[in-house]
Structures are given as C-alpha cells and as structure tokens.
N, CA, C and O of each residue as an XYZ file, in Angstrom:
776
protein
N      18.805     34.888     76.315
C      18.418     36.050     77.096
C      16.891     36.161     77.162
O      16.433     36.240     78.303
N      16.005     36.181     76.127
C      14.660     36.239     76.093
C      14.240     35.012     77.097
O      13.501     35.358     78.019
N      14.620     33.578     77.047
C      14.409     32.829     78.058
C      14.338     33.088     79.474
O      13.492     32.693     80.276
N      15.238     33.727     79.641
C      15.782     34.224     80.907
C      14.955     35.091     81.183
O      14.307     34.835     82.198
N      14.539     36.709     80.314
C      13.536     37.197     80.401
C      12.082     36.713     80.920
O      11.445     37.098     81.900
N      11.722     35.601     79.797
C      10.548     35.128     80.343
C      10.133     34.240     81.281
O       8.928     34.011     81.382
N      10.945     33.683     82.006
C      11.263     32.937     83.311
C      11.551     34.022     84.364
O      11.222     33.654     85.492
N      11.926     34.905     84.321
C      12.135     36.049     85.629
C      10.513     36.481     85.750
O       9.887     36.626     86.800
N      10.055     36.630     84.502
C       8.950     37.858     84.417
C       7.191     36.509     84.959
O       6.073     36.759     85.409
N       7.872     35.262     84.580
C       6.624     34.335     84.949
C       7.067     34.134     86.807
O       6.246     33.814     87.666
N       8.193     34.351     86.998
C       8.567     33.840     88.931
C       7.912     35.133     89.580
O       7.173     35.029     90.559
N       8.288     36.660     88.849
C       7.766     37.470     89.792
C       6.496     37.607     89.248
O       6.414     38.813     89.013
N       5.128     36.908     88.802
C       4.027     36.910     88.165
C       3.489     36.230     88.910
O       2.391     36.533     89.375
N       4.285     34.854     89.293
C       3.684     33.788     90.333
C       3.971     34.375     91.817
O       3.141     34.247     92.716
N       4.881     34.854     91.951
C       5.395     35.825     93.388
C       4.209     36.777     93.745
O       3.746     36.950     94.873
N       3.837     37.314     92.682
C       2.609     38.799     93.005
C       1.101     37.654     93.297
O       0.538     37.560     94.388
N       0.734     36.961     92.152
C      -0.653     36.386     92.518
C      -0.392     35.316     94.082
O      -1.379     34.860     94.658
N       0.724     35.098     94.488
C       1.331     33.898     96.012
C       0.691     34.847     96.917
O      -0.382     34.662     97.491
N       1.699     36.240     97.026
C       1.032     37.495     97.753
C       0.078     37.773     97.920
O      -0.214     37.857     99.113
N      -1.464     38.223     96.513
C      -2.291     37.921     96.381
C      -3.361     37.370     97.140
O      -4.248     37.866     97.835
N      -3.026     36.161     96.809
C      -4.116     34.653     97.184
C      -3.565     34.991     99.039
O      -4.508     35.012     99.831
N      -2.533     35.166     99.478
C      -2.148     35.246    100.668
C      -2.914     36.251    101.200
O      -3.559     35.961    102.208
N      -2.990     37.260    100.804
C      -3.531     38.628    101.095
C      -5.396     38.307    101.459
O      -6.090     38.433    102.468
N      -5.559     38.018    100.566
C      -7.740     37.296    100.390
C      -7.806     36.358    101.718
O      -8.481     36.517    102.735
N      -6.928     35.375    101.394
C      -7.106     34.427    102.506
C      -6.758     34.894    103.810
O      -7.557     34.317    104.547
N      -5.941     35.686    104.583
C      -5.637     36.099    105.708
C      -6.982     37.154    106.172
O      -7.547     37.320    107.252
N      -7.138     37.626    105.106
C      -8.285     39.107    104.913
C      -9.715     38.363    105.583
O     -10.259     38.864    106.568
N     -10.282     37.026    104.879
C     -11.371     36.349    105.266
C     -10.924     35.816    106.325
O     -11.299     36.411    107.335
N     -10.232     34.878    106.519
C     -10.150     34.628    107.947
C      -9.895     35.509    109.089
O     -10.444     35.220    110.153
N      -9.367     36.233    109.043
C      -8.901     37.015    110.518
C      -9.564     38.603    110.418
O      -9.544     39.343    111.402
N     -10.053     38.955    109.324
C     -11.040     40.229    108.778
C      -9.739     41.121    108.816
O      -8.980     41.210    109.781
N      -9.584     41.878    107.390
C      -8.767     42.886    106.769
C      -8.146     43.926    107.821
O      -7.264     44.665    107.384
N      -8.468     44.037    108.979
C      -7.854     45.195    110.020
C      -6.696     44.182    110.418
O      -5.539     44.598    110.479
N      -6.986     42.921    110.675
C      -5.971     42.349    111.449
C      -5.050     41.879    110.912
O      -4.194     41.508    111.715
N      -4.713     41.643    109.461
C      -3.844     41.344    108.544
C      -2.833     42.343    108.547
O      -3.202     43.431    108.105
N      -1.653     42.261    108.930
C      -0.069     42.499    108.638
C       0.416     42.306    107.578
O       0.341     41.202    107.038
N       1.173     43.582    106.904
C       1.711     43.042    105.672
C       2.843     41.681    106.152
O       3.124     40.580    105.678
N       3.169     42.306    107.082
C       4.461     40.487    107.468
C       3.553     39.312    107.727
O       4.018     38.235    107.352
N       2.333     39.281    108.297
C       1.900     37.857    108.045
C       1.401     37.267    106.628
O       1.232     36.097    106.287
N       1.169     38.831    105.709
C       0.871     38.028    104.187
C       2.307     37.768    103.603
O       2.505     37.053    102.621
N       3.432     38.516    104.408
C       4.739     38.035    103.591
C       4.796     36.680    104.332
O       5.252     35.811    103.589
N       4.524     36.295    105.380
C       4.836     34.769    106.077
C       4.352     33.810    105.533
O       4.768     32.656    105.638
N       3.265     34.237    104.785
C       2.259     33.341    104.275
C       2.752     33.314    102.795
O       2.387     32.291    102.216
N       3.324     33.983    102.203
C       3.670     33.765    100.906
C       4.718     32.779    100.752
O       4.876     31.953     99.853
N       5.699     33.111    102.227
C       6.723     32.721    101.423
C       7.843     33.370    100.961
O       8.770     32.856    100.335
N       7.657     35.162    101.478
C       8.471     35.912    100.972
C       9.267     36.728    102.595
O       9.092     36.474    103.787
N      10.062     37.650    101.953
C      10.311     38.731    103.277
C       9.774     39.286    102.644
O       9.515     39.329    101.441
N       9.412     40.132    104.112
C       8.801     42.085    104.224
C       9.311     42.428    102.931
O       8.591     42.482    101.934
N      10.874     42.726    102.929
C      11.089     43.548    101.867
C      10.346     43.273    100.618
O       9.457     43.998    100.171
N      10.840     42.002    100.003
C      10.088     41.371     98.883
C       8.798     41.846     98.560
O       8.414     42.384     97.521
N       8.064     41.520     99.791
C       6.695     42.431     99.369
C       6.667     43.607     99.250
O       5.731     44.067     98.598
N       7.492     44.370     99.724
C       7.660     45.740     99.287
C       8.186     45.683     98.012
O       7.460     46.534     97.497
N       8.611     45.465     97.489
C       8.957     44.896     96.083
C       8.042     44.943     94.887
O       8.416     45.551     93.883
N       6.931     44.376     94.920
C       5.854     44.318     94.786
C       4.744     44.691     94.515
O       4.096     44.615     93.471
N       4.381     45.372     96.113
C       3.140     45.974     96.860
C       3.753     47.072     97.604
O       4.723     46.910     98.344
N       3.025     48.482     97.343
C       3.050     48.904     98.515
C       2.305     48.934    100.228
O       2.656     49.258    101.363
N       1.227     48.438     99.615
C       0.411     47.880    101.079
C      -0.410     46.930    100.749
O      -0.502     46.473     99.609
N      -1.178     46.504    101.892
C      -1.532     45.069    101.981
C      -3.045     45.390    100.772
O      -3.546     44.499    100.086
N      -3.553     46.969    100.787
C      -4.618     47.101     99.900
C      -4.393     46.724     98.538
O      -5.390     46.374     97.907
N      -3.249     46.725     97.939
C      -2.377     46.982     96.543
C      -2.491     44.987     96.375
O      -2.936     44.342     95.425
N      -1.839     44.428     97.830
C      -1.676     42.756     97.225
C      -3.446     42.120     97.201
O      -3.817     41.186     96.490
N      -4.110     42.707     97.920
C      -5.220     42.558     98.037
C      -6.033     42.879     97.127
O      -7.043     42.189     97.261
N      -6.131     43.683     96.128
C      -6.736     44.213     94.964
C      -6.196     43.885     93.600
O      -6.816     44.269     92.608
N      -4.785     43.019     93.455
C      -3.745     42.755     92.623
C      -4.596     42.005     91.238
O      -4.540     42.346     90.056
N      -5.529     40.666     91.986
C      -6.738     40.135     91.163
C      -7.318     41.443     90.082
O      -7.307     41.466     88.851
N      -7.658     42.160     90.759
C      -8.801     42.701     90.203
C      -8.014     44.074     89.398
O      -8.846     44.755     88.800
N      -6.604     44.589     89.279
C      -5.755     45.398     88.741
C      -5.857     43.900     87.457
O      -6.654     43.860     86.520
N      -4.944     42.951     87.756
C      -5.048     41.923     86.522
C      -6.297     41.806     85.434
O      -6.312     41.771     84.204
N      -7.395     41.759     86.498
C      -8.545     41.935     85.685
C      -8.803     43.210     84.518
O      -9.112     43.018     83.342
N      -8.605     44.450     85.127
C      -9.216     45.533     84.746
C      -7.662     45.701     83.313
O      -7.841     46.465     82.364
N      -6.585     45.051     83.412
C      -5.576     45.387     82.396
C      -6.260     44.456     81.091
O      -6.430     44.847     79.936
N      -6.597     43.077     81.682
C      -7.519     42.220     80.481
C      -8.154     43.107     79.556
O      -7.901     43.564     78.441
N      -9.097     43.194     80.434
C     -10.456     43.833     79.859
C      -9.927     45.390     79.244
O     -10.933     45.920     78.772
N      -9.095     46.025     79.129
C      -8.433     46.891     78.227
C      -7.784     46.666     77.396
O      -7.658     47.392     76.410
N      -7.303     45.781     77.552
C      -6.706     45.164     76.638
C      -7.727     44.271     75.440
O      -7.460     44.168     74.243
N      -8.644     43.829     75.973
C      -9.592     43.320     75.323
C     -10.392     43.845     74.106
O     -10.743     43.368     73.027
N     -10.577     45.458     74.971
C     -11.192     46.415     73.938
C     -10.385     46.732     72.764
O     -10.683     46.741     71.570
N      -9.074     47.045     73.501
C      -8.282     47.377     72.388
C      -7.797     46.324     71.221
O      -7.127     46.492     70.202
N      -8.364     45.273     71.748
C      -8.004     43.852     70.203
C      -9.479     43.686     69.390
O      -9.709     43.113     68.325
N     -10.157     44.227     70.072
C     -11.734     44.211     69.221
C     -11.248     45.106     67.599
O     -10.415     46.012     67.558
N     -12.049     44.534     66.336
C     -11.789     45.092     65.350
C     -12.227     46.518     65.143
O     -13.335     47.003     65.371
N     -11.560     46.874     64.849
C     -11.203     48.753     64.267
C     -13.211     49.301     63.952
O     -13.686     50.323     64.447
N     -13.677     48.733     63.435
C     -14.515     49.134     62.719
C     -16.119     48.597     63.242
O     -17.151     48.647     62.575
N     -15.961     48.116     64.542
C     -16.909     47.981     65.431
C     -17.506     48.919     66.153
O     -16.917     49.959     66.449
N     -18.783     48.656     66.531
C     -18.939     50.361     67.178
C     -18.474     50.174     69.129
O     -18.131     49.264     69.883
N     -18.714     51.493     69.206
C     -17.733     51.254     70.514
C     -18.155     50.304     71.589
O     -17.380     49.591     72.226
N     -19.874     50.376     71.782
C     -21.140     49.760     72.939
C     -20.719     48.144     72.199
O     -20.976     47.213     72.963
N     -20.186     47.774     70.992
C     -20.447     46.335     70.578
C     -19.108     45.918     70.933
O     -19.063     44.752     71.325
N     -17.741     46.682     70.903
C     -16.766     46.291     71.161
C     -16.606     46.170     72.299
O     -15.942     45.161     72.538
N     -16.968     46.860     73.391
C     -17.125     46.826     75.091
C     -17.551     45.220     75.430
O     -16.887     44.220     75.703
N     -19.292     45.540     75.239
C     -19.618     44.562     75.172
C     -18.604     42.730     74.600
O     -18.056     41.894     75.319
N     -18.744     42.777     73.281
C     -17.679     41.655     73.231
C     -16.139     41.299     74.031
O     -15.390     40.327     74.118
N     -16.163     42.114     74.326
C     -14.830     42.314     74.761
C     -14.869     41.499     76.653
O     -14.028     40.886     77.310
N     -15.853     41.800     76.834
C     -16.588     41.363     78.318
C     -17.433     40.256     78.305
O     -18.291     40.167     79.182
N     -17.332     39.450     77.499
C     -17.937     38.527     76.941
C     -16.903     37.360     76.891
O     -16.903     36.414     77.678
N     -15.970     37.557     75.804
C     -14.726     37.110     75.706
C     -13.958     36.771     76.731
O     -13.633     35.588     76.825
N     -13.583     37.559     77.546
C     -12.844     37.555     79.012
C     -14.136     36.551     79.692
O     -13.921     35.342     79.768
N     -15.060     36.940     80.025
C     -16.135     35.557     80.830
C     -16.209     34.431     79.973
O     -16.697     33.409     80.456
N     -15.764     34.413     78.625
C     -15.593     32.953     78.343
C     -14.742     32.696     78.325
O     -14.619     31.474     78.238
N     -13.803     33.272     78.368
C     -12.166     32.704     78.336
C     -11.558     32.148     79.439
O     -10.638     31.330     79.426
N     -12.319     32.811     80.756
C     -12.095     32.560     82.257
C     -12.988     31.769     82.604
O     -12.858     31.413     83.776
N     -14.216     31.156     81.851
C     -15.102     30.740     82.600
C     -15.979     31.431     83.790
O     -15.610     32.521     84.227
N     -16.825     30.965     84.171
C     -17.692     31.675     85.884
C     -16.575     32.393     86.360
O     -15.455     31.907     86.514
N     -16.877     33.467     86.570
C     -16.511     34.380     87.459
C     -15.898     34.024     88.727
O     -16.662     33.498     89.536
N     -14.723     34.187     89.075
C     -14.460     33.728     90.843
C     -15.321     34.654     91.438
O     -15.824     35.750     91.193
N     -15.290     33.381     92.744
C     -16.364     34.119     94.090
C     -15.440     35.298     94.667
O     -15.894     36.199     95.372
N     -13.954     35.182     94.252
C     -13.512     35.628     94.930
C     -13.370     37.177     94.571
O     -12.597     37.897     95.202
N     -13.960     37.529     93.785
C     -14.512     38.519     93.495
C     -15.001     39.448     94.138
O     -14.600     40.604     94.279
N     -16.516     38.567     94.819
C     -17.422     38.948     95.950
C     -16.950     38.838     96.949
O     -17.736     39.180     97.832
N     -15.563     38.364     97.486
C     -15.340     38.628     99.017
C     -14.392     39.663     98.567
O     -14.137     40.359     99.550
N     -13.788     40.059     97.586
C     -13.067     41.716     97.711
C     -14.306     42.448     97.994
O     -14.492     42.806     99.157
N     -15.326     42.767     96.946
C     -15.988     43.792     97.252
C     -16.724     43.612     98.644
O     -16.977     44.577     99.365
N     -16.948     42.712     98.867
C     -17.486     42.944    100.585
C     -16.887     43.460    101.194
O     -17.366     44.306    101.950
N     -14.894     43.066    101.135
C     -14.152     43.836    102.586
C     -13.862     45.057    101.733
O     -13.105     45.842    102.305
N     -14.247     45.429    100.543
C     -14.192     46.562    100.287
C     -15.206     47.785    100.636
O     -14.921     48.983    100.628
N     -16.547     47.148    100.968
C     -17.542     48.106    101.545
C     -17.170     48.115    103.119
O     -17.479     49.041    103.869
N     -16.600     47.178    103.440
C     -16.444     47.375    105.317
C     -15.046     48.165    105.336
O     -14.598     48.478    106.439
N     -14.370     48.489    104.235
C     -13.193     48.905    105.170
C     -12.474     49.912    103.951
O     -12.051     49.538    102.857
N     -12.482     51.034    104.404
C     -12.149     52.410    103.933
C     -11.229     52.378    103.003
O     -11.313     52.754    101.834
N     -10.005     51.735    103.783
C      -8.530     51.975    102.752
C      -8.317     51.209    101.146
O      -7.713     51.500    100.113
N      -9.397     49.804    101.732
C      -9.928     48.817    100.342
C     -10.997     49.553     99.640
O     -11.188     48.987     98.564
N     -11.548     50.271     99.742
C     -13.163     51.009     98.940
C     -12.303     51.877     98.295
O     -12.864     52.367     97.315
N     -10.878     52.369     98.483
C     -10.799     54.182     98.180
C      -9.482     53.481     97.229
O      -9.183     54.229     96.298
N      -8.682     52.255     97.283
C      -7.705     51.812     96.381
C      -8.853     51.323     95.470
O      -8.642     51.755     94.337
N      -9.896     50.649     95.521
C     -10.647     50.060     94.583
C     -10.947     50.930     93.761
O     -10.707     50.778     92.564
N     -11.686     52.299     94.382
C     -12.096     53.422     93.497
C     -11.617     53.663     92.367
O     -12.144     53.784     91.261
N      -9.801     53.769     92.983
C      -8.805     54.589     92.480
C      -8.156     53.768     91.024
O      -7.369     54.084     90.132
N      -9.094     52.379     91.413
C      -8.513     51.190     90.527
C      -9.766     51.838     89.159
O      -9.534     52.176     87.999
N     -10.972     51.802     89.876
C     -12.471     51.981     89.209
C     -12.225     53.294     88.055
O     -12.914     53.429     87.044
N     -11.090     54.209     88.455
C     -11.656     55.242     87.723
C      -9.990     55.440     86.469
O      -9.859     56.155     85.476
N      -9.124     54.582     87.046
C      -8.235     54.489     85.869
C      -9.031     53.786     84.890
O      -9.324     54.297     83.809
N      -9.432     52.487     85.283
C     -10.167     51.724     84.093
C     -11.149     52.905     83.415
O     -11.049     53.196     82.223
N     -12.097     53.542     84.303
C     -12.595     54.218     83.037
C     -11.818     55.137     81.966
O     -12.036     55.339     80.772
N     -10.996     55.537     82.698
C     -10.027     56.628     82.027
C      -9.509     55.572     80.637
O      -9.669     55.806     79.439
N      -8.931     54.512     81.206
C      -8.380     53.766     79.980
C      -9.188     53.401     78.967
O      -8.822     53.501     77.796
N     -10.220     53.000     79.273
C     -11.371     52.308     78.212
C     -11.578     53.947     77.446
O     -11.265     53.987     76.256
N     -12.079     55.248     78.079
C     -12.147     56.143     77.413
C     -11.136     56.492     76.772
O     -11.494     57.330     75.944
N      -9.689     56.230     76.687
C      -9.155     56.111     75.505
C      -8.843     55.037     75.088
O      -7.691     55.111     74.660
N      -9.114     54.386     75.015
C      -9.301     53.032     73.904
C     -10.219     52.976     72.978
O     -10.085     52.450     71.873
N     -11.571     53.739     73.576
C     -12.472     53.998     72.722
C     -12.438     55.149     71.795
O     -13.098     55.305     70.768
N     -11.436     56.037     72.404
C     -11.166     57.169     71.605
C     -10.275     57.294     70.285
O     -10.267     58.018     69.289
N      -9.358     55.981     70.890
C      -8.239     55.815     70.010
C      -9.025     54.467     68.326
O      -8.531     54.129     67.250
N     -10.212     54.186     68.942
C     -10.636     53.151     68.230
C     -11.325     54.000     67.207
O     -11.265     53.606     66.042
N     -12.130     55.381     67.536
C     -13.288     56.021     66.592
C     -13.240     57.641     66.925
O     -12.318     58.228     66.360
N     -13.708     58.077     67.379
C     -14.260     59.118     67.734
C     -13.057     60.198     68.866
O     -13.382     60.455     70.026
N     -11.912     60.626     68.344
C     -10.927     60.801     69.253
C     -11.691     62.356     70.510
O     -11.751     62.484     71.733
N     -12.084     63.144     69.433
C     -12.622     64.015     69.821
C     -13.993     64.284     70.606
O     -14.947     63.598     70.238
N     -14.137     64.900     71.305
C     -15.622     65.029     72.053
C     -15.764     64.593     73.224
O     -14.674     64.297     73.713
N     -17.046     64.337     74.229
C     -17.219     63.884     75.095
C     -17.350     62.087     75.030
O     -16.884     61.287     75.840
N     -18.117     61.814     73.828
C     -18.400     60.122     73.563
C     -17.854     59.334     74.338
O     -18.477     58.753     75.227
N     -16.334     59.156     74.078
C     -15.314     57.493     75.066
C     -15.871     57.982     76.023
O     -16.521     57.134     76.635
N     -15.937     59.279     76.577
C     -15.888     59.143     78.641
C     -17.669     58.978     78.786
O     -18.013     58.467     79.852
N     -18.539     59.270     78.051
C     -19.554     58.608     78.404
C     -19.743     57.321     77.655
O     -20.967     57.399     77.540
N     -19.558     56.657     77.305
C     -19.716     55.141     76.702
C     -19.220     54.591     77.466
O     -19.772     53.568     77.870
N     -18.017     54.972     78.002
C     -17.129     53.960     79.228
C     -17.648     54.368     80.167
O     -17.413     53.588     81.090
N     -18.229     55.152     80.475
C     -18.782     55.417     81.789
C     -19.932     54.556     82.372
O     -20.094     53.869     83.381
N     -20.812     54.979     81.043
C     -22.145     54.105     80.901
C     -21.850     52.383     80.874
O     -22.535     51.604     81.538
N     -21.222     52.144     80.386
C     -20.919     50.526     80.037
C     -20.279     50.348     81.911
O     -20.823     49.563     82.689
N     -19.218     51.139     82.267
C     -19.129     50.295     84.092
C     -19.912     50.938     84.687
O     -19.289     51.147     85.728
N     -20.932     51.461     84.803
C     -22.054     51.633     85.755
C     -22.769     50.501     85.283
O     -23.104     49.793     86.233
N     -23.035     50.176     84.478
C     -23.657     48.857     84.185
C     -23.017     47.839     84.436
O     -23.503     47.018     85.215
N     -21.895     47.644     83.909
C     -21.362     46.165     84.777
C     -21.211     46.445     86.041
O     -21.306     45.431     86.731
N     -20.959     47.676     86.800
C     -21.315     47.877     88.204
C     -22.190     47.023     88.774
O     -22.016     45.926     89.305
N     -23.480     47.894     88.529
C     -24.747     47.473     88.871
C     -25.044     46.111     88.707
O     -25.834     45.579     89.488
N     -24.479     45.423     87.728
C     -24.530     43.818     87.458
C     -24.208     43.012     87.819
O     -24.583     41.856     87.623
N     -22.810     43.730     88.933
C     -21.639     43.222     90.184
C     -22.139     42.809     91.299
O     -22.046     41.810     92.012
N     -23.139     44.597     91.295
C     -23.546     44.343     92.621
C     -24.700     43.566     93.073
O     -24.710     43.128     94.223
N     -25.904     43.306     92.081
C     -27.036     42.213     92.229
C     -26.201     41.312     92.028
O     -26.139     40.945     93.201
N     -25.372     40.523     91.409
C     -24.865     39.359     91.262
C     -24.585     38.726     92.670
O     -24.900     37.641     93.159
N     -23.599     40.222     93.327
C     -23.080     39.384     94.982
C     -24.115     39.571     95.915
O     -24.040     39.035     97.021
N     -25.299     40.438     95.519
C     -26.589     40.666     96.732
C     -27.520     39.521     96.577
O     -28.452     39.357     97.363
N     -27.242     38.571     95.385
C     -28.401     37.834     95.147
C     -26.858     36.264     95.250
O     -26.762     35.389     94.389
N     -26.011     36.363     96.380
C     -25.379     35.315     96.825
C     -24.773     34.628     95.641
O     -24.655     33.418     95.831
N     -24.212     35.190     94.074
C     -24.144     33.937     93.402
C     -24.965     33.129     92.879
O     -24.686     31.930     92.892
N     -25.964     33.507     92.394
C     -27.123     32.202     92.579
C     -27.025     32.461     90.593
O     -27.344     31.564     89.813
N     -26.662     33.477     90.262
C     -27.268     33.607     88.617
C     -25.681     33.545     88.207
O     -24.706     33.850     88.895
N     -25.726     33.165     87.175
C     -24.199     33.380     86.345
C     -23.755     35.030     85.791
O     -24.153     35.653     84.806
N     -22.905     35.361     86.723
C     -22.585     36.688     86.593
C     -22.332     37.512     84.916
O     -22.046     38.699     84.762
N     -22.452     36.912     84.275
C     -22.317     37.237     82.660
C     -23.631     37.434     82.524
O     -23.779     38.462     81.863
N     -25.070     36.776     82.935
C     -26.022     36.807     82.505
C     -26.749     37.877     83.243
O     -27.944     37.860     82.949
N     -26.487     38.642     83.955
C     -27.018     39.558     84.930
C     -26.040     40.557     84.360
O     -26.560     41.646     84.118
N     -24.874     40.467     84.111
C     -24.068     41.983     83.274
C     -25.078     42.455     82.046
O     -25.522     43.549     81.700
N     -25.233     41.008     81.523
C     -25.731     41.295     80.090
C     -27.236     41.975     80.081
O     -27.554     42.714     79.149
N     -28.171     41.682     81.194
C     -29.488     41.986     81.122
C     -29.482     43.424     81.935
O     -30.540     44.053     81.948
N     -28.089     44.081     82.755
C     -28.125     45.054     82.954
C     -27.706     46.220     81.575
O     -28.262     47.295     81.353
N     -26.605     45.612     80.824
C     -26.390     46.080     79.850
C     -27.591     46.525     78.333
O     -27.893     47.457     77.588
N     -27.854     45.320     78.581
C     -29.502     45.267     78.105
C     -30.145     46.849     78.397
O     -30.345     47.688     77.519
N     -30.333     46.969     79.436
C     -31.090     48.431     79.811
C     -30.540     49.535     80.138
O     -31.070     50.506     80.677
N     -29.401     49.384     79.791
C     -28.702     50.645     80.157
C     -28.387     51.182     78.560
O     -27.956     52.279     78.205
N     -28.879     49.632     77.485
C     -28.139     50.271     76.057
C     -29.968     50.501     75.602
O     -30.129     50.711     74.400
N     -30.666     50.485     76.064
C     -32.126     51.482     75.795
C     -32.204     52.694     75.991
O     -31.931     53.189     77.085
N     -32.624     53.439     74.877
C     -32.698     54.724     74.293
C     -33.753     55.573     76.269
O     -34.882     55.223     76.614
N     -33.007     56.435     76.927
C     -33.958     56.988     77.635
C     -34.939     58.193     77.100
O     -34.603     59.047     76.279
N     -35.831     58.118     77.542
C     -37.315     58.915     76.994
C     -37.554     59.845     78.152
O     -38.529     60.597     78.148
C-alpha cells in the first residue's frame, strides 16, 4: 500500500510540474493573455478536467514553481537547529536551498516579468508573497520568541531583502549569481539603522 501511495503521489507530482513547464512555455511564446487553460492541458498531455484537478487557473499552473519553492524554503527554516538565532537560520536556510538546487533557474525571471505585465499573475504572486511571510513568521515564532511583534518583522525584513536581491538580479539580466546579490542585499538590510 505505501508503494502504491508513493507512486500515485510521484505521477500526480510529475502531472502538476508537466502542467507547469506547459503553462511558462505557452506564457513566453504566445504572451500570458493568449494562453488557454485547454492549450496548457493540450500541451501537457492532460484533459481540461485533469487540470482542473490540479489548478484552478492557468495563474495557479503558472506560479506552481514558485508555490514549490516558497514550501522548501519553509520548510528549510523549520529544519534549521532550535537554538540558532532567527536572521542566521533564515539566512542558512536560503543558502542551503541555492546549494542544493544549484544557480537559480532563469525561469524564475520570466515569471516575474509576466508577472509585472499582467495583473491576475502579480496579485496570485502577491497572494503567494504574503502566505510565505505569514509562514516563516511562524516558524520563527515557533523556533524562539512565540510572543510579540519579532517573527513578522524578521520575516518581513529578510523577503524584502531577498526581494530586492530578485529584483537587481533580473534588472541586471542574470549576469551575477543570484545567491551573491541576496547575500550582499542581506548584508545591508542586517546593518543596525542610525
């Protein structure tokens, strides 16, 4: 039975990232207005329904990467040791995931592009942007400090900084290794302001 389990749970795993990769690629070529959820189901491989299954819209298979991402990286925090402080566990934790994955996909930078051109992708991304903080603020809460304001500004502070580290990374084309531009934003965002 557990076999069976984990063979259902790896087909619809490979089914969601098929959708996915279908979703990016239709999005760049033909630009995100003109994409049909039935031509990313044509392209997968699946029916309509199936993708309804899934996804509820083409923003959801289109952002699916970056939901995967943001569960990592919570997950990440939450395996950092107990007794770390919260800015060192973030940090490592985002560190770990860029070495574990290697360079960053580009494909990264073509979500957030059709995410600044097109409304319904900027406002699911948001909506993606502000669970993660919510989660990291309790992860951090659950790690030290349950009480107070602290997790929601530490997590706050830590993705405005990898924000900001996102966004020179894709304004400056790729050219720097996206870990090393998080880190030198992080760098100044973990200096004492005067």
């Amino acid at each position: 039975m557990e076999n069976t389990l984990g063979l259902r749970e790896r087909k619809k795993a490979a089914t969601r990232q098929a959708v996915h990769e279908a979703a990016l690629r239709l999005a760049v070529e033909h630009g995100f207005e003109h994409v049909t959820v039935e031509a990313i189901a044509d392209m997968a491989g699946i029916s309509r329904r199936t993708f309804s299954n899934y996804f509820a819209g083409k923003e959801d298979a289109l952002l699916y990467g970056e939901e995967e991402h943001i569960r990592a990286f919570v997950r990440a925090v939450r395996d950092r040791p107990a007794d770390e402080p919260a800015w060192t566990a973030l940090r490592r934790a985002v560190r770990a995931l860029f070495h574990r994955h290697g360079r960053l996909d580009p494909e990264w930078a073509v979500r957030t592009r059709l995410a600044k051109r097109h409304p319904s992708v900027l406002a699911r991304q948001l909506a993606n942007h502000a669970a993660l903080e919510r989660d990291l603020a309790l992860a951090l809460a659950e790690r030290q400090c349950p009480e107070g304001v602290r997790p929601q500004v530490v997590a706050a502070a830590f993705l405005t900084a990898a924000r900001i580290g996102m966004h020179l990374w894709t304004e400056e084309e790729q050219t720097r290794d996206p870990a090393e531009v998080i880190e030198e934003i992080l760098d100044e965002m973990a200096t004492p302001f005067s």
